[in-house]
PyMOL Python script that loads the backbone (N, CA, C, O; Angstrom):
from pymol import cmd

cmd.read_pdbstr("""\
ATOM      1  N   UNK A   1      -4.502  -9.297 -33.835  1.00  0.00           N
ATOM      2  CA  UNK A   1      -3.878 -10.426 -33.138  1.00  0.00           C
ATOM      3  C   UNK A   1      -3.448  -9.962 -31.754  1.00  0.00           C
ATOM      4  O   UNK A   1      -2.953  -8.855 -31.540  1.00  0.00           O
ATOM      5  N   UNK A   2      -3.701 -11.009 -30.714  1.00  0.00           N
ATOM      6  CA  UNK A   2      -3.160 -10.198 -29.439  1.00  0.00           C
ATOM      7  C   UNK A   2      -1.831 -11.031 -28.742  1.00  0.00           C
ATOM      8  O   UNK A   2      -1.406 -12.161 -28.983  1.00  0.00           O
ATOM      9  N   UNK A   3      -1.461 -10.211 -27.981  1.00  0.00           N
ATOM     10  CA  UNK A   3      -0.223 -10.819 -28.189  1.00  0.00           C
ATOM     11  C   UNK A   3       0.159 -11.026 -26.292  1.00  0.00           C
ATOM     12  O   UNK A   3       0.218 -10.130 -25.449  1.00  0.00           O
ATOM     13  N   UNK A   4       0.391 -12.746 -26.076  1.00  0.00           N
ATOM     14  CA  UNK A   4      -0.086 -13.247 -25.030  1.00  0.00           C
ATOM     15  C   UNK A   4       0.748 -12.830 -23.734  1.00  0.00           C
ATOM     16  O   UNK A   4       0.501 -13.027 -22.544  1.00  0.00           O
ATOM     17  N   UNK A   5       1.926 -12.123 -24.423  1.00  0.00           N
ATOM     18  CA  UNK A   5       2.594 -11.177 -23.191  1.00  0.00           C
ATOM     19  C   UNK A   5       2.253  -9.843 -22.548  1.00  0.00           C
ATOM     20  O   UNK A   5       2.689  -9.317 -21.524  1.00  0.00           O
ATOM     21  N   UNK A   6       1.259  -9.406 -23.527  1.00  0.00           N
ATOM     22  CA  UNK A   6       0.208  -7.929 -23.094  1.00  0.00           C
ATOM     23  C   UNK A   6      -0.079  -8.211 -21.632  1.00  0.00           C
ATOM     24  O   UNK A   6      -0.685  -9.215 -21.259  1.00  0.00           O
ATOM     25  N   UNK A   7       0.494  -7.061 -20.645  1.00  0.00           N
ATOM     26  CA  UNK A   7       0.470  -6.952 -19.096  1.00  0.00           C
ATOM     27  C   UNK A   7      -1.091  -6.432 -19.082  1.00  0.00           C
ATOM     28  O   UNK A   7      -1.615  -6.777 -18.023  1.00  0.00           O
ATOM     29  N   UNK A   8      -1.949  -5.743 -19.895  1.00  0.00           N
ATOM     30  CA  UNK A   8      -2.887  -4.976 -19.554  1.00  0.00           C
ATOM     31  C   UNK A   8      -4.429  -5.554 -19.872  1.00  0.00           C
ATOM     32  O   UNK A   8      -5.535  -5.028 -19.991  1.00  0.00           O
ATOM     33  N   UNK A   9      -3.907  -6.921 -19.946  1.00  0.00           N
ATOM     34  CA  UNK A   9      -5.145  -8.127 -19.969  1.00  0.00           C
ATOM     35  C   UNK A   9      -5.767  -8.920 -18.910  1.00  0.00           C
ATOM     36  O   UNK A   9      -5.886 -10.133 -19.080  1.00  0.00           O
ATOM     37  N   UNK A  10      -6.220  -8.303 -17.720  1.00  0.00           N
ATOM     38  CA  UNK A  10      -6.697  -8.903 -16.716  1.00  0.00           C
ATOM     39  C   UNK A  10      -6.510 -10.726 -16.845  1.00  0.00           C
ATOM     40  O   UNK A  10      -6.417 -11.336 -17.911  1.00  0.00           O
ATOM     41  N   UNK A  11      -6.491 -11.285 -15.583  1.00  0.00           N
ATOM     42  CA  UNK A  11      -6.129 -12.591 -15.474  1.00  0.00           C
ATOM     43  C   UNK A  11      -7.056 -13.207 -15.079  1.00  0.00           C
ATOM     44  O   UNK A  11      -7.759 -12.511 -14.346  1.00  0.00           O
ATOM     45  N   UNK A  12      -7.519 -14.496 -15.248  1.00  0.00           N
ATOM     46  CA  UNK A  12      -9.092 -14.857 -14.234  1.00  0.00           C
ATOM     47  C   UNK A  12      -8.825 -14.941 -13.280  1.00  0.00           C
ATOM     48  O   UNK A  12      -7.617 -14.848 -13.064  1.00  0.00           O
ATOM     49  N   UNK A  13      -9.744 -15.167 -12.101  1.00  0.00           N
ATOM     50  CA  UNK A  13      -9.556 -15.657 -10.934  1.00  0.00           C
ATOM     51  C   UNK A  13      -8.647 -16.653 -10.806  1.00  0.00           C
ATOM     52  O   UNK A  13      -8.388 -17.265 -11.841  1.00  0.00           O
ATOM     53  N   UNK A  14      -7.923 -17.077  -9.506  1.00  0.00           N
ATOM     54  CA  UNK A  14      -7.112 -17.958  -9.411  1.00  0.00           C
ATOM     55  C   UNK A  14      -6.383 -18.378 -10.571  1.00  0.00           C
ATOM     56  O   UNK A  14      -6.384 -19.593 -10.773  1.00  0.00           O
ATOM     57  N   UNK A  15      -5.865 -17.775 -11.242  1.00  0.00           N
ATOM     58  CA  UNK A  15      -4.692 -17.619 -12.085  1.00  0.00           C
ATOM     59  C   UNK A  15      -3.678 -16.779 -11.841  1.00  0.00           C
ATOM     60  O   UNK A  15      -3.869 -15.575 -11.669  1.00  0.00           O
ATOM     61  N   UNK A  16      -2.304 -17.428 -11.795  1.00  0.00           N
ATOM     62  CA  UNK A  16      -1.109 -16.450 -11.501  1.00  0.00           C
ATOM     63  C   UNK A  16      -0.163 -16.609 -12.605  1.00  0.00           C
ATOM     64  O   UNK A  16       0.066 -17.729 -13.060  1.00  0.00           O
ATOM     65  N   UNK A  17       0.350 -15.654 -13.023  1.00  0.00           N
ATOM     66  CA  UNK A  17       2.036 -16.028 -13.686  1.00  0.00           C
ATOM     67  C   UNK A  17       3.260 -15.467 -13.328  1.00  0.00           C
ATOM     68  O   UNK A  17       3.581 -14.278 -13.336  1.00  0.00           O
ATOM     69  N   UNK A  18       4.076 -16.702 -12.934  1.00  0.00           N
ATOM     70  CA  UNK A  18       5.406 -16.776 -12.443  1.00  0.00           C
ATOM     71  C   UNK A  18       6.511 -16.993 -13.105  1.00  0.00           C
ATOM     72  O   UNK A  18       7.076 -18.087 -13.108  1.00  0.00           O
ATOM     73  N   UNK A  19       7.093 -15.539 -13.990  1.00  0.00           N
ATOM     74  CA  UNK A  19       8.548 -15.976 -14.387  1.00  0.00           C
ATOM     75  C   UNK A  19       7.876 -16.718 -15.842  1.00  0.00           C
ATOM     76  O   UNK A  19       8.127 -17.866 -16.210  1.00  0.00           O
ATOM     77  N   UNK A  20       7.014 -15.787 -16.505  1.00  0.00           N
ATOM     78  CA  UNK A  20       6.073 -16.688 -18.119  1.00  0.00           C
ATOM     79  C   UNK A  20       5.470 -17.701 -17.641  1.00  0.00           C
ATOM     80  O   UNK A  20       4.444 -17.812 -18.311  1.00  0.00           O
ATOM     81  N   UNK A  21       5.506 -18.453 -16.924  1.00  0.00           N
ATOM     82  CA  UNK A  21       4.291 -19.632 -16.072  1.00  0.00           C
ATOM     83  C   UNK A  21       3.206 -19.444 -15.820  1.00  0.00           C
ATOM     84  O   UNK A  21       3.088 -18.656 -14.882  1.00  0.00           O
ATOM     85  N   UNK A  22       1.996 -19.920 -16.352  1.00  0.00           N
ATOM     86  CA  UNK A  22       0.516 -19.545 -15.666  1.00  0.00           C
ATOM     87  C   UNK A  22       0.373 -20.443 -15.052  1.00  0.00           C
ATOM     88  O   UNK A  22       0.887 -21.453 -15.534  1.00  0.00           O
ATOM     89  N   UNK A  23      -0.358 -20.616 -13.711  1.00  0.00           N
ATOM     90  CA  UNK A  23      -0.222 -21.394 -12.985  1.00  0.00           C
ATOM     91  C   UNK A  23      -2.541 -21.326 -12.145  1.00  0.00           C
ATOM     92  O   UNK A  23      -3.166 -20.357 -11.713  1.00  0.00           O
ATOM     93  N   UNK A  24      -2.920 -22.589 -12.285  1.00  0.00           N
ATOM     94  CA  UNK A  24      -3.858 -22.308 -11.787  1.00  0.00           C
ATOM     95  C   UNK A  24      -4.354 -22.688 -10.511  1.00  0.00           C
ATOM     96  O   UNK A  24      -5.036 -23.694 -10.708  1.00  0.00           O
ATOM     97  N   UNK A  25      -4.361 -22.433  -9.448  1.00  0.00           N
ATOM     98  CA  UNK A  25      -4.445 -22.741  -8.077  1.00  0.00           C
ATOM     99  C   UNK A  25      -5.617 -22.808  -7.255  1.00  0.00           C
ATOM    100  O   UNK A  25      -6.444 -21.898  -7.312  1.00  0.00           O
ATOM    101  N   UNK A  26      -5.756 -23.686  -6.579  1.00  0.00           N
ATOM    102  CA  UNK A  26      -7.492 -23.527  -5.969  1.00  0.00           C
ATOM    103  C   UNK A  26      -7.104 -23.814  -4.524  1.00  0.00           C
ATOM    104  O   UNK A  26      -5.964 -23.931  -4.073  1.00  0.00           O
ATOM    105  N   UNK A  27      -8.632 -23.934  -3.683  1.00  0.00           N
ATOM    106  CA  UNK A  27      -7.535 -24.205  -2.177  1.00  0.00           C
ATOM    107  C   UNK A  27      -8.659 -25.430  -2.306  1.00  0.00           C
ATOM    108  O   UNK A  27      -9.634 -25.474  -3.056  1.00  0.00           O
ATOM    109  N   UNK A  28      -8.174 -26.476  -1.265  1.00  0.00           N
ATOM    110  CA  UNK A  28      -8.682 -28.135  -0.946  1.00  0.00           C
ATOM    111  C   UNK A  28      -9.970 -27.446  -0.575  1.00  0.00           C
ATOM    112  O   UNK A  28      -9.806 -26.267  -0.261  1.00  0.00           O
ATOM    113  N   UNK A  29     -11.569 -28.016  -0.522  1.00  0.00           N
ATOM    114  CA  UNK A  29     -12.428 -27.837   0.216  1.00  0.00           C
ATOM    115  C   UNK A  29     -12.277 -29.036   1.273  1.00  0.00           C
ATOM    116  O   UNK A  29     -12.226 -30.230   0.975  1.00  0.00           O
ATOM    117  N   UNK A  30     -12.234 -28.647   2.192  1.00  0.00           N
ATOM    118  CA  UNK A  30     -12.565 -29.824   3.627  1.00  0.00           C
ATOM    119  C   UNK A  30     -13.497 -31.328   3.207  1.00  0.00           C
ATOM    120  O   UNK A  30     -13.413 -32.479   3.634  1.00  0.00           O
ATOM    121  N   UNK A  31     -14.352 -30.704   2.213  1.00  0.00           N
ATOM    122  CA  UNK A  31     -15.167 -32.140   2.041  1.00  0.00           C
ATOM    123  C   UNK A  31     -14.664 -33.141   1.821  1.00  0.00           C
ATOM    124  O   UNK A  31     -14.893 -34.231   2.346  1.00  0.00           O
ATOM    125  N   UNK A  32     -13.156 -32.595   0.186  1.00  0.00           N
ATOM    126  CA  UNK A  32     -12.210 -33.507  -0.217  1.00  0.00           C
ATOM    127  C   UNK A  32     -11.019 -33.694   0.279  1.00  0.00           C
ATOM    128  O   UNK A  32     -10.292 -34.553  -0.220  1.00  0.00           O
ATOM    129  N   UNK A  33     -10.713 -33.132   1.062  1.00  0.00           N
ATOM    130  CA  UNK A  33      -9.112 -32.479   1.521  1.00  0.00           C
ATOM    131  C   UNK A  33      -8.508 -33.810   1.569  1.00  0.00           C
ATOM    132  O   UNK A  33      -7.437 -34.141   1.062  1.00  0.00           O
ATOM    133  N   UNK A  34      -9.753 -34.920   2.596  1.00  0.00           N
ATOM    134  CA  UNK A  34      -8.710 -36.387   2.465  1.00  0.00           C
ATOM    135  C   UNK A  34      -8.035 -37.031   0.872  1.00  0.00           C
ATOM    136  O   UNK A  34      -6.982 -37.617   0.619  1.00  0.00           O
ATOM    137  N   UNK A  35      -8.906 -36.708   0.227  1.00  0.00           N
ATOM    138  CA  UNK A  35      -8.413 -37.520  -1.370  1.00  0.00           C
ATOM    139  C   UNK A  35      -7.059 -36.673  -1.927  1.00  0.00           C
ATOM    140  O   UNK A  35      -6.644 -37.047  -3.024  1.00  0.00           O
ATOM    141  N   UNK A  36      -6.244 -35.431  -1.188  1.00  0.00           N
ATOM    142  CA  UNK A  36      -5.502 -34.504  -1.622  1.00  0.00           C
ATOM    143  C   UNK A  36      -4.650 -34.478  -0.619  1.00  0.00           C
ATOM    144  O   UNK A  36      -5.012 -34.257   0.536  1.00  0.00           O
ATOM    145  N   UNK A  37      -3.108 -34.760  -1.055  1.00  0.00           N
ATOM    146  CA  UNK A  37      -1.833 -34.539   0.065  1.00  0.00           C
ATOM    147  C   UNK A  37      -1.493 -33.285   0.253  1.00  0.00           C
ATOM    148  O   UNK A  37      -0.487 -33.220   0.959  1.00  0.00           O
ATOM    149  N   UNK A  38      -1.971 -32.075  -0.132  1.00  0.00           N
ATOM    150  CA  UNK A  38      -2.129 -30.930   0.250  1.00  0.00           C
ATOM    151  C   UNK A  38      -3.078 -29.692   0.196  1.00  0.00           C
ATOM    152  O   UNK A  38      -3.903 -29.725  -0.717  1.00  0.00           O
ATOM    153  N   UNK A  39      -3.099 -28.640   0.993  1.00  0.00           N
ATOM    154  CA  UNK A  39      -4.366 -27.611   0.807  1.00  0.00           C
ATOM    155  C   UNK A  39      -4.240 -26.837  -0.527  1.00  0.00           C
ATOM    156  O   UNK A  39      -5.036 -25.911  -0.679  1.00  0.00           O
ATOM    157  N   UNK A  40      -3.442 -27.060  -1.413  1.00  0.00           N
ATOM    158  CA  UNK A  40      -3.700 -26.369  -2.753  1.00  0.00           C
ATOM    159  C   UNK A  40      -3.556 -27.607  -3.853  1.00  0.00           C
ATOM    160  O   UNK A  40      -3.155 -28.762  -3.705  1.00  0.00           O
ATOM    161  N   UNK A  41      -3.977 -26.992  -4.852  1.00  0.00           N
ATOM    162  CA  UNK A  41      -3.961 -27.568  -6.123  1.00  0.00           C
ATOM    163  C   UNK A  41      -3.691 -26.559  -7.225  1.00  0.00           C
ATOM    164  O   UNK A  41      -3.648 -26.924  -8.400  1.00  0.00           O
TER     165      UNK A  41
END
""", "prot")
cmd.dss("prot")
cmd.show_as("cartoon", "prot")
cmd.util.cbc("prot")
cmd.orient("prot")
């Protein structure tokens, strides 16, 4: 069983965790940026 607080489990790309929070983040591409009130998601 693995246990989901193990530090020595690489993270995917654009994945962060903040404070036990995974958080997944991308940046706007210009194509869509108008349909999005900001450059991340």
């Amino acid at each position: 069983m693995h246990n989901m607080d193990d530090d020595s489990m690489p993270l995917p790309n654009h994945v962060t965790c903040r404070d036990g929070v995974y958080q997944y983040v991308r940046r706007v591409t210009d194509d869509v940026a108008d349909a999005f009130a900001k450059s991340r998601i």
